[in-house]
C-alpha positions, 0 to 999 in steps of 0.5 A, a space after each residue: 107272982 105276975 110277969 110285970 112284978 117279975 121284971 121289976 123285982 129283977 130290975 132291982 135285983 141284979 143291980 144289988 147283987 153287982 153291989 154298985 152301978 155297973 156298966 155293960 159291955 160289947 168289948 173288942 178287948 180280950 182275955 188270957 185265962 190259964 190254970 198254973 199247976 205243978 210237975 203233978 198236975 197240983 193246983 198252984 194257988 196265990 201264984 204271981 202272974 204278970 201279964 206283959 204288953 211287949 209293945 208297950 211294956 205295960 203290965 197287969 199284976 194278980 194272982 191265981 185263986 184257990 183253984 189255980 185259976 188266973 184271968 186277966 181281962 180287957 187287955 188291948 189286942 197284941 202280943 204278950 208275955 205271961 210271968 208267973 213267980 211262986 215260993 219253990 219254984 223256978 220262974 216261969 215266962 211264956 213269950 209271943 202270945 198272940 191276942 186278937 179283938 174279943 179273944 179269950 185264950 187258955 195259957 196253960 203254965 205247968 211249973 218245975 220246983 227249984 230256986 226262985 234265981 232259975 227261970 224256964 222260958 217258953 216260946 210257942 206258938 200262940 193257941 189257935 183253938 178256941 177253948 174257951 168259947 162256943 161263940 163264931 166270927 171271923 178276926 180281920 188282921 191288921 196286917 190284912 186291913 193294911 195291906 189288902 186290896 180295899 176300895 178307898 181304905 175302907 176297912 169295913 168292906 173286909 166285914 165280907 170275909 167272914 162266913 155268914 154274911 151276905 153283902 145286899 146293898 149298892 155295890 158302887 156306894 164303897 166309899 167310907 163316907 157311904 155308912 148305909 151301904 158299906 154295912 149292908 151285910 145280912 148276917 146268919 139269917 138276920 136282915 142288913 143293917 140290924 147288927 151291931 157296930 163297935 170301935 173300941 167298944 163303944 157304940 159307932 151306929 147311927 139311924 137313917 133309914 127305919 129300922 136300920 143301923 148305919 156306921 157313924 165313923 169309919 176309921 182310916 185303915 192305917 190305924 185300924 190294929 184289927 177287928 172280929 166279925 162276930 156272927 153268932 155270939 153267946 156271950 151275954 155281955 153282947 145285945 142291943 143287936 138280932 146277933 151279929 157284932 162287928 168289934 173294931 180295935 183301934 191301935 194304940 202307941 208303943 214305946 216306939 214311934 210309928 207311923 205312916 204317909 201315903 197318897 192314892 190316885 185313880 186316872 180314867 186311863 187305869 179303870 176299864 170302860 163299863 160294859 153297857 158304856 161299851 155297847 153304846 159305843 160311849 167312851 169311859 167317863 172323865 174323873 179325878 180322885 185323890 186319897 191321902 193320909 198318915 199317922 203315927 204312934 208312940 209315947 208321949 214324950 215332952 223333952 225335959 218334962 215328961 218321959 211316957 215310956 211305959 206308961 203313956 201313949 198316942 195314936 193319931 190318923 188322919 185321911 182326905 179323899 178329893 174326887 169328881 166321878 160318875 153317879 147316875 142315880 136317876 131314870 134315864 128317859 126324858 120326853 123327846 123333841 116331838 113330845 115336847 111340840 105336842 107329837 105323840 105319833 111315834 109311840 103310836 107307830 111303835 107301840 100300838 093302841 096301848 101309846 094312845 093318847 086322849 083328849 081330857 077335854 072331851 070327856 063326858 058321862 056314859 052309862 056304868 057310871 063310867 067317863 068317856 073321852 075321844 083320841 088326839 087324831 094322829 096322837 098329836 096335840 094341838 098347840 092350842 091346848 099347851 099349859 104355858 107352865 108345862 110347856 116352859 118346864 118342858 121347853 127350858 129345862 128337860 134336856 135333849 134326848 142323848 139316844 134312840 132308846 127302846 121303842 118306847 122311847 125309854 133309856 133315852 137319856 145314858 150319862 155314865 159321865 154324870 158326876 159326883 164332886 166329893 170331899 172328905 176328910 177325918 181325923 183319930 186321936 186316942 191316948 193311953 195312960 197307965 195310972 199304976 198297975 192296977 188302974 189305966 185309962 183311955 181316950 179317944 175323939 174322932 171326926 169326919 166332914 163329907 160334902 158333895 154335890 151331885 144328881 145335876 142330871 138337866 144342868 140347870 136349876 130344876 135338878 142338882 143336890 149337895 149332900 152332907 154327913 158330919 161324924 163326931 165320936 169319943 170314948 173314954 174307958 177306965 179299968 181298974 183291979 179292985 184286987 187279985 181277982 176282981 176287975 171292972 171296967 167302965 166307960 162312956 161314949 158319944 157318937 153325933 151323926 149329921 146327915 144334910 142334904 139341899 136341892 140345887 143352892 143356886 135355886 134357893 128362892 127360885 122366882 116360880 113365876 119364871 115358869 109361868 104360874 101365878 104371882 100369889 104362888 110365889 109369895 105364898 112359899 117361904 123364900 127360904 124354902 122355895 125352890 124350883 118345884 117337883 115335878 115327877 112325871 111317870 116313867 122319866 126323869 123328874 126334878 125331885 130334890 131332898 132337904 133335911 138337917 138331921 142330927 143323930 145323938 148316941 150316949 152310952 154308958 158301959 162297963 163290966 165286973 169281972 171275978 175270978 172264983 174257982 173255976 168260974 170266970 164271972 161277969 156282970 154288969 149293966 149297959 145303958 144307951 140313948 138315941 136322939 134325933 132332931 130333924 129339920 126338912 126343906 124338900 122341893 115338895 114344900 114349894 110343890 110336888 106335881 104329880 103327872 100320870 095317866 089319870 086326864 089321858 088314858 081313855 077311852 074309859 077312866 078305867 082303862 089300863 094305862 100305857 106302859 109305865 104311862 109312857 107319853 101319857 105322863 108327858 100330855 099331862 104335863 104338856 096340857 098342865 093337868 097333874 093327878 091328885 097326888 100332887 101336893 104342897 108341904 107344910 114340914 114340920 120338924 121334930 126332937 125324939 128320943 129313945 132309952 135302952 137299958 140291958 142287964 147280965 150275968 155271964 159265967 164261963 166255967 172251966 170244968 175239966 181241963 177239956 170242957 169249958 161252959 158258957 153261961 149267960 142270962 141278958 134282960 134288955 128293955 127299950 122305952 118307947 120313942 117320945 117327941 121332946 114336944 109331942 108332936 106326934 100321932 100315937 094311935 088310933 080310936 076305933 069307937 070315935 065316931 066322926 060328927 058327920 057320920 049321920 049326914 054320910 049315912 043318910 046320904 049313902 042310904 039313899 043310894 048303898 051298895 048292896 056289899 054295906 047295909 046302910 046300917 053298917 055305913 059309920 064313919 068310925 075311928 080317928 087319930 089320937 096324939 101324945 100327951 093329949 085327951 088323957 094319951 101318955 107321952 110315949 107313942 106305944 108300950 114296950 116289952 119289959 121282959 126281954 129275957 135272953 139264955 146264953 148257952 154254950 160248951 167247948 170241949 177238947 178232943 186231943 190237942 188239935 180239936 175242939 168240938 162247940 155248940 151254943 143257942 142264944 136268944 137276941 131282941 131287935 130294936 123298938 125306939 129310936 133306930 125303930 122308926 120316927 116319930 108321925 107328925 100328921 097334923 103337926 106337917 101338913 098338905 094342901 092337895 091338888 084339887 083337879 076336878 070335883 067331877 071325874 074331870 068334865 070341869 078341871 078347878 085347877 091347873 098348873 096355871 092356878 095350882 092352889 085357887 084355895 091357898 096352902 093349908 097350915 098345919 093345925 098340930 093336934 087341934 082337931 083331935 080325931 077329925 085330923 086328916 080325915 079324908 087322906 091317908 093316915 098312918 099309925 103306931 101300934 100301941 103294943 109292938 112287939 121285938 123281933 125275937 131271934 134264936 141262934 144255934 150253932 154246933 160244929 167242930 174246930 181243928 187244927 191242921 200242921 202248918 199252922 191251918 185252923 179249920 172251922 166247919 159249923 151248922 149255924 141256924 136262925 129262926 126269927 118271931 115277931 118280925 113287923 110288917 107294913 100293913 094298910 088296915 083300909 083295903 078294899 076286901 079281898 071278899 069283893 075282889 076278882 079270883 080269876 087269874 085273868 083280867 076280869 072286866 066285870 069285876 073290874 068296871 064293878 069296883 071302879 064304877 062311880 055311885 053318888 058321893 055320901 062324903 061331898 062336901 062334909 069334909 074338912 079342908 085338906 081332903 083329897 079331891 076323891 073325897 069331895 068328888 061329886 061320885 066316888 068309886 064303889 070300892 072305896 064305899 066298900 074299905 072298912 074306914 071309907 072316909 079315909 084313904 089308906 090307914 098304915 100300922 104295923 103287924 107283928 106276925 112275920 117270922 122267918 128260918 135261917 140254915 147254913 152250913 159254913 166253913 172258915 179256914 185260916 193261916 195265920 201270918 208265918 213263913 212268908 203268907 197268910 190265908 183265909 177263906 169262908 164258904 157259907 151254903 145256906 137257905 133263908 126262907 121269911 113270913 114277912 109280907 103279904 099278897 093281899 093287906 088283909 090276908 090272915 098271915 104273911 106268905 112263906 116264901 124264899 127270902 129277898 136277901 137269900 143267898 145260897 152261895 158265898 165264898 170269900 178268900 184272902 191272902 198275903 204272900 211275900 215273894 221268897 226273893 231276896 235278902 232275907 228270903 228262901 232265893 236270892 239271900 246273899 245278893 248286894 243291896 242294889 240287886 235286893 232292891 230291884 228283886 227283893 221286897 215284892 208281895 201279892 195279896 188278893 181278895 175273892 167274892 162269890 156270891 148268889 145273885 138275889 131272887 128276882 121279885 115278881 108284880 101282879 102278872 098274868 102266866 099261862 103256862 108253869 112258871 117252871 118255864 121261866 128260868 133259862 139255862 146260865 148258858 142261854 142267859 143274855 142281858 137282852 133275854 135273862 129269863 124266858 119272856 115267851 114262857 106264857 107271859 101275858 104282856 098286852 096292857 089292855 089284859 093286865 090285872 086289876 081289883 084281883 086277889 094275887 095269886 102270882 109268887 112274889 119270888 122264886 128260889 130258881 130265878 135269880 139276878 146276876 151273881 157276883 163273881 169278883 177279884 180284887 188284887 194288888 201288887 206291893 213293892 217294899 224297898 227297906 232303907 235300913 230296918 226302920 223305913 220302908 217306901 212302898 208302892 201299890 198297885 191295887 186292881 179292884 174287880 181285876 177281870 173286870 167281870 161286870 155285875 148286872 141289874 136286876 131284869 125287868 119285870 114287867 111284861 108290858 114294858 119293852 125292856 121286859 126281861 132284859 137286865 139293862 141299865 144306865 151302867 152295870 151294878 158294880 164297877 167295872 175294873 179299876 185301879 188304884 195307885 198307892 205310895 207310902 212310907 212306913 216308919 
């Protein structure tokens, strides 16, 4: 039988033996299993076990099976009692059983025989093993959720206690409304943001960046019960995910009501003055926050109507942030005073020939086929060459410079009190409802509203942003005993994700005719969309603004059949997930995007190296009005896509001694291939499409080849192909369908104290919707810049006449394979593969006195298939320089200007490099010369994970809890390539390694007062002033991250370049006279690399942080207690710096300095709150 006959027969297959559609689950729920047994160790079959929720005296009735064996699944994280009542035997109750989120826990009860009026009741502690499970993860407690320090009462910065996971996004972006960032945690060899996020079971991810999943609600602290950081799961029931799951239980009500109030302040006055802020002498920065919120919980109880004791429950939360603070996310440079009048001469003066600055307007043809132009004498422009455009942009809205900065002029424009106005305010509410013993319900909805504005880096028009996310999300859940052993669970949720953000709305229909351009520009944008336009200017800060509306939908339909046979704990089930999106863009590029380098003012050659980070350079161009051709102005289109997952399996954790427990599982997943609700979309490429004019090109070309090509070999080959259009199908590319995915797994018990656990699974990354969207390349369309058709000798466009042809308007898929012929073109592969992950672990767990459970596991990861980026149109590493140091000749080869077989044969919308009266040799030399880059991606990257990790917890007794997690590890990738066409990826250390991390947190409550070990009797006065005090805190370490490293010329051993930890200084951070060659005018170019992207010694700065708080609790009877909360957030104010330059011929070359340090330096929190 073929493989496609195999998976079909086992996509009809397993849902007829589940008997019914069942849905599959990711749960946060756990189980209690058990075996009841007599005084001999008989089995005790059809025994009656009532499985009891203390809080909210709730009950689940069923009965042991032939084998003695009982399970009682989806059971709400709590404390339980376990009752069991048997015809000649005395009852038999075992209180204070703790279950936390996806806990599978064994309840052993052996029974006395004697009367049923007798009872033996056993109060123990709750089992700490793992028995049961081979699976690893961390629980993060209520109490630790309530009650540790945490940013902003974020819960999901507590994801970092669990070993395995390394934390590699923005520090400084911890706020809950930051759903990128505060997820950002790489898990065992996995890269960040491709794990699973769950809350209350259902899905709680959205997409925003390709191939990343982000939280789409985060919810407030107070009514979060507790959540398991799972990193290495066995079990089958969990996929959609490369192996890692964060589960989050909401608290549900009790029979009594509780409930919480607080508010939080943070004063400039309690944070401490950042460190680069500090050595510019600048003081710490003006701001206001505010945070508060409450909640509460309890039964649903209408007076005279209904009483829902027992039987109905509610839990509301609500939490709002108010808050202006800094956020500098921009380059901190602007062009000075005397740049801006036409006075280069300092750059000269300080930085050399490599500052110099050429004359556009003197170029002229020399031998080579190469372009000549003179130096601005004295490297000052005359007045008489200004462009009015850019010399108003640069006149009336780039601000004065705020300091000297670097001699390059570089880091001259420092605003630490820059800010960000925020809003944010969201709500919970979940009930429960038992309809009988055998049947209850869930609901839940929750929402939250984001709004700021911010990047306002000029004060004016040409800078600013408001920004926006939106979260609505709802669950309902329904478990039901079909009988004594049988349970299903089924449930559906819904998660809306908006993400929105605008330029400056007091630049809406910006009148461009304020700066100077001409009037048929301004009515040819849309006023609507207009704005004030994007200028990006190499090396400083530019006005670049976003625009987009994009809602993220996520249905998903879920449940599992779980049956008690023998020994054999069984569950099977389906689960089913849709990703949509609809996006709608108004970026500041769709009025324009100019784009000023090098390209009109580096000389003396066209060729020649540029200045560093084209300083000055960049600025002439804009002073003289000549952008590159890069600039452009869009026409967006906006798109509707979609994507389905289906996820079938079958799990079965056999109890086969009272000491060895297997898991066993088999998960199949498949996910459709994206489509566009209209199909507007790029699907592929057609190789053998041959463009119509291929033969004038070639005859053309004839006339004057390159000796690389033959003229016979010179085709115009290949061309886009679009969904559902000249016989493609709907779907951009084919899927994997057989995704099959073994879970195995074993706990054995060793004594009473340990438990030895090993498990291997295979998982699947995403290919739909949360892969990427879709291309619209044709359906969005650019008008490029035409500067010039002759290397510049006469310039056809200026920011005085920008678009002397009009704007171009998008044609969708009219012109077939000729769309966007002579530009850059990406495509999808039509037959991607899943980035498949094989997860090990093996390792032991033990139980020490005092409650202390220690885990200590090797845990390994080895990834296949992973996609990389790659340009299919390089220029062929065959023709490139293999010397490792500049080398000309090769250089003035590639670049050298031939006659241009292209000219005028290509269609409107070509870049001007293309319809140039030359055109470089290189490009005559790409395998598709009549286009620009040709995107797609490979499917040959892998990478290899191994870590030795250590988790130790105390749970909460005798007055403290602790827990901590050390993870030594090595992660080592194939994911990139040094040149576009190599064969395979380079193995090298992976950018997200990070050998090192320890995370600890404790609770402790000071022994003082009544009640306590000191001071017990004291009167009610004294206990208030000396009872009730408790410190708690959290501490990180971290490696810091391989340093990535360009295109650079070494002499010496790179085994040089690491400096001590003892020598490294912000100014110096590795050794920059280690045999770096860092003259511009020597730098590579048209080489084969041959420089390591990273290596595993050098790294940027380790995080090293403490987070502490001081807690008063003042009780008012047994029922109230007022607490006040002072939290010091990285409370020894140890800085985190930036990654250091890298680039030799830059001035901060080595130096790790920014506008402020990569975390925040200490700040307080101030917190009172009332807890009933």
């Amino acid at each position: 039988m073929s493989r496609n006959k195999i998976v079909w027969f086992l996509a009809l297959l397993i849902p007829g033996l589940l008997a019914f559609p069942l849905w599959g689950q990711q749960d946060a729920r756990g189980t209690i299993v058990g075996t009841v047994t007599d005084a001999t160790g008989a089995v005790v079959p059809n025994a009656q076990v009532e499985v009891i929720n203390k809080a909210m005296g709730t009950k689940v009735s069923l009965r042991t099976n032939d084998a003695g064996f009982y399970q009682a699944p989806f059971l709400l994280p709590g404390v339980y009692q376990v009752r069991v009542e048997v015809a000649g035997f005395k009852k038999f109750l075992r209180d204070d059983i703790e279950l936390r989120v996806n806990d599978r826990i064994e309840v052993a009860i052996q029974l006395e025989v004697g009367a049923a009026e007798q009872s033996v009741t056993v109060t123990g502690e709750t089992p700490l093993l793992t028995t049961e499970s081979s699976s690893l993860g961390a629980v993060v407690d209520g109490r630790r959720v309530a009650e540790l320090p945490i940013p902003h009462g974020n819960p999901y910065f507590l994801i970092g206690l669990a070993a395995g996971v390394s934390f590699t996004r923005d520090p400084r972006l911890d706020r809950p409304f930051e759903p990128t960032h505060i997820v950002g945690y790489a898990m065992d060899g996995t890269r960040a943001n491709r794990s699973d996020i769950t809350i209350d079971g259902a899905v709680a991810t959205a997409t925003a960046n390709a191939g990343e999943v982000i939280s789409s609600y985060v919810p407030p602290a107070d009514i979060v019960q507790e959540f398991k950081v799972q990193t290495a799961t066995f079990d089958a029931s969990f996929g959609q995910t490369e192996g890692g799951v964060t589960n989050i239980s909401l608290k549900s009500g009790t029979n009594e009501l509780h409930g919480t109030a607080y508010y939080t302040n943070m004063t400039p006055g309690l944070f401490a003055n950042d460190f680069f802020a500090n050595r510019t002498g600048t003081p710490r920065p003006d701001f206001y926050y505010h945070r508060w919120g409450a909640s509460a919980g309890g039964p649903v109880w209408l007076p005279k109507l209904y009483d829902g004791r027992n039987r109905t429950f509610f839990m509301w939360g609500y939490e709002g942030i108010e808050e202006a603070r800094p956020r500098n996310n921009g380059t901190p440079t602007v062009p000075t005073e005397a740049m801006k009048n036409g006075d280069f001469s300092a750059l000269l003066q300080r930085g050399g020939p490599n500052f110099q600055i050429y004359n556009p307007f003197t170029r002229r043809a020399v031998a080579g086929g190469r372009f000549q132009q003179d130096p601005f004498a004295g490297n000052i422009i005359p007045a008489s060459l200004f462009n009015r455009v850019g010399k108003t942009v640069l006149d009336q809205y780039y601000p004065k410079p705020l300091q000297e900065g670097n001699f390059d002029g570089s880091q001259n424009y420092l605003r630490p009190e820059l800010n960000e106005h925020a809003s944010y305010y969201t709500h919970s509410v979940r009930t429960d409802h038992n309809l009988t013993d055998k049947q209850r319900i869930f609901a839940r909805i929750s929402w939250y509203d984001r709004n700021s504005d911010y990047n306002n880096y000029f004060n004016n028009l040409a800078t600013g942003e408001w920004f926006m996310f939106s979260s609505r999300a709802g669950v309902f859940d329904h478990v039901y005993a079909l009988n004594a052993t049988t349970v299903l669970n089924m449930r559906y949720g819904y998660n809306r994700f908006i993400r929105g953000t605008q330029g400056n709305p007091a630049a809406k229909g910006f009148d461009l005719t304020s700066l100077g351009f001409p009037a048929y520009y301004n009515d040819l944008i849309p006023s609507d969309i207009r704005r004030f336009p994007r200028f990006d200017v190499s090396g400083y800060q530019g006005t670049g603004v976003g625009g987009e509306y994009r809602p993220n939908d996520t249905h998903s339909f879920n449940g599992t059949l779980q049956k008690a046979a023998g020994k054999h704990a069984l569950k099977g089930g389906l689960e089913f997930r849709s990703y949509r999106e609809n996006s709608v863009f108004f970026a500041n590029n769709q009025t324009g995007q100019f784009v000023f380098d090098s390209t009109w003012t580096r000389g003396p050659l066209d060729n020649s190296p540029n200045a560093p980070n084209n300083y000055g350079q960049s600025v002439a161009a804009l002073l003289l009005g000549l952008p590159s051709a890069s600039s452009t102005v869009v026409r967006a289109a906006s798109y509707a896509e979609q994507s389905l997952s289906w996820g079938f399996f079958f799990h079965d954790d056999w109890k086969v001694t009272d000491r060895l427990t297997l898991n066993l599982g088999l998960r199949w997943e498949f996910e459709n291939a994206l489509t566009e609700r209209f199909d507007r979309s790029v699907r592929g490429f057609d190789m053998s499409f041959i463009q119509p004019f291929s033969a004038t090109a070639q005859a053309r070309y004839a006339q004057n080849p390159t000796p690389e090509v033959p003229a016979s070999q010179f085709v115009a080959r290949g061309g886009l192909t679009f969904a559902n259009a000249n016989g493609q199908p709907r779907a951009l590319y084919n899927t994997p369908k057989d995704l099959i995915m073994p879970r195995l797994g074993a706990a054995y018990r060793i004594g009473r104290r340990t438990v030895l656990r090993g498990g291997y699974g295979v998982f699947y990354g995403f290919l739909g919707q949360r892969r990427g969207d879709v291309i619209q390349t044709g359906y969005s369309r650019n008008t490029n810049f035409v500067p010039s058709l002759d290397n510049g000798l006469t310039f056809l466009s200026t920011l005085s006449n920008p678009w002397p042809n009009g704007i171009l308007e998008p044609l969708g898929n009219s012109l077939g394979a000729q769309t966007f012929v002579g530009q850059g073109i990406s495509f999808f592969n039509e037959n991607p593969l899943a980035p498949r992950m094989q997860r090990w672990q093996g390792g032991f767990q033990h139980e020490f006195q005092g409650g202390f459970v220690m885990d200590l596991s090797y845990v390994g990861n080895k990834g296949n298939d992973i996609e990389i980026g790659q340009n299919l149109n390089p220029t062929p590493q065959q023709y490139l320089s293999k010397s490792m140091t500049r080398d000309n000749p090769t250089i003035n080869y590639l670049t050298a200007n031939l006659p241009n077989p292209f000219v005028g044969l290509m269609p409107a919308g070509a870049l001007a490099t293309f319809n140039n009266a030359n055109i470089s040799r290189e490009r005559l030399l790409r395998p598709y010369p009549h286009f620009d880059s040709i995107g797609q991606s490979r499917f040959d990257g892998s990478s290899w994970y191994h870590a030795l990790q250590m988790m130790v917890e105390k749970r909460f007794s005798k007055g403290y809890t602790l827990q901590g997690s050390y993870t030594f590890s090595k992660f080592m990738q194939m994911t990139e390539t040094f040149q576009a066409d190599d064969a395979k990826p380079v193995r090298t250390i992976s950018d997200l390694d990070r050998p090192h991390r320890i995370a600890v947190s404790g609770i402790w409550e000071l022994p003082f007062g009544k009640g306590k070990r000191f001071a017990n009797s004291i009167n009610a006065l004294a206990n208030g002033v000396i009872g009730g005090w408790q410190l708690s805190g959290v501490y990180t370490f971290q490696s810091g991250a391989p340093i990535n490293w360009g295109n650079i010329i070494m002499y010496n051993d790179p085994a040089g370049i690491r400096l001590p930890g003892s020598q490294q200084r912000v100014e110096r951070w590795f050794n920059t006279d280690a045999g770096f060659e860092r003259n511009a005018a020597l730098q590579l170019a048209n080489n084969v690399r041959w420089f390591p992207l990273r290596f595993g010694s050098i790294r940027a700065d380790k995080v090293n942080n403490y987070d502490l708080s001081i807690i008063k609790n003042t009780r008012i009877k047994e029922r109230y207690n007022f607490q006040f909360r002072a939290e010091f957030l990285n409370a020894m104010n140890h800085p985190l710096f930036p990654a250091p330059n890298t680039t030799p011929t830059a001035g901060a070359f080595g130096q790790a300095v920014a506008s402020t340090q990569a975390n925040y330096p200490r700040r307080t929190q101030i917190m009172a709150k009332f807890i009933f």
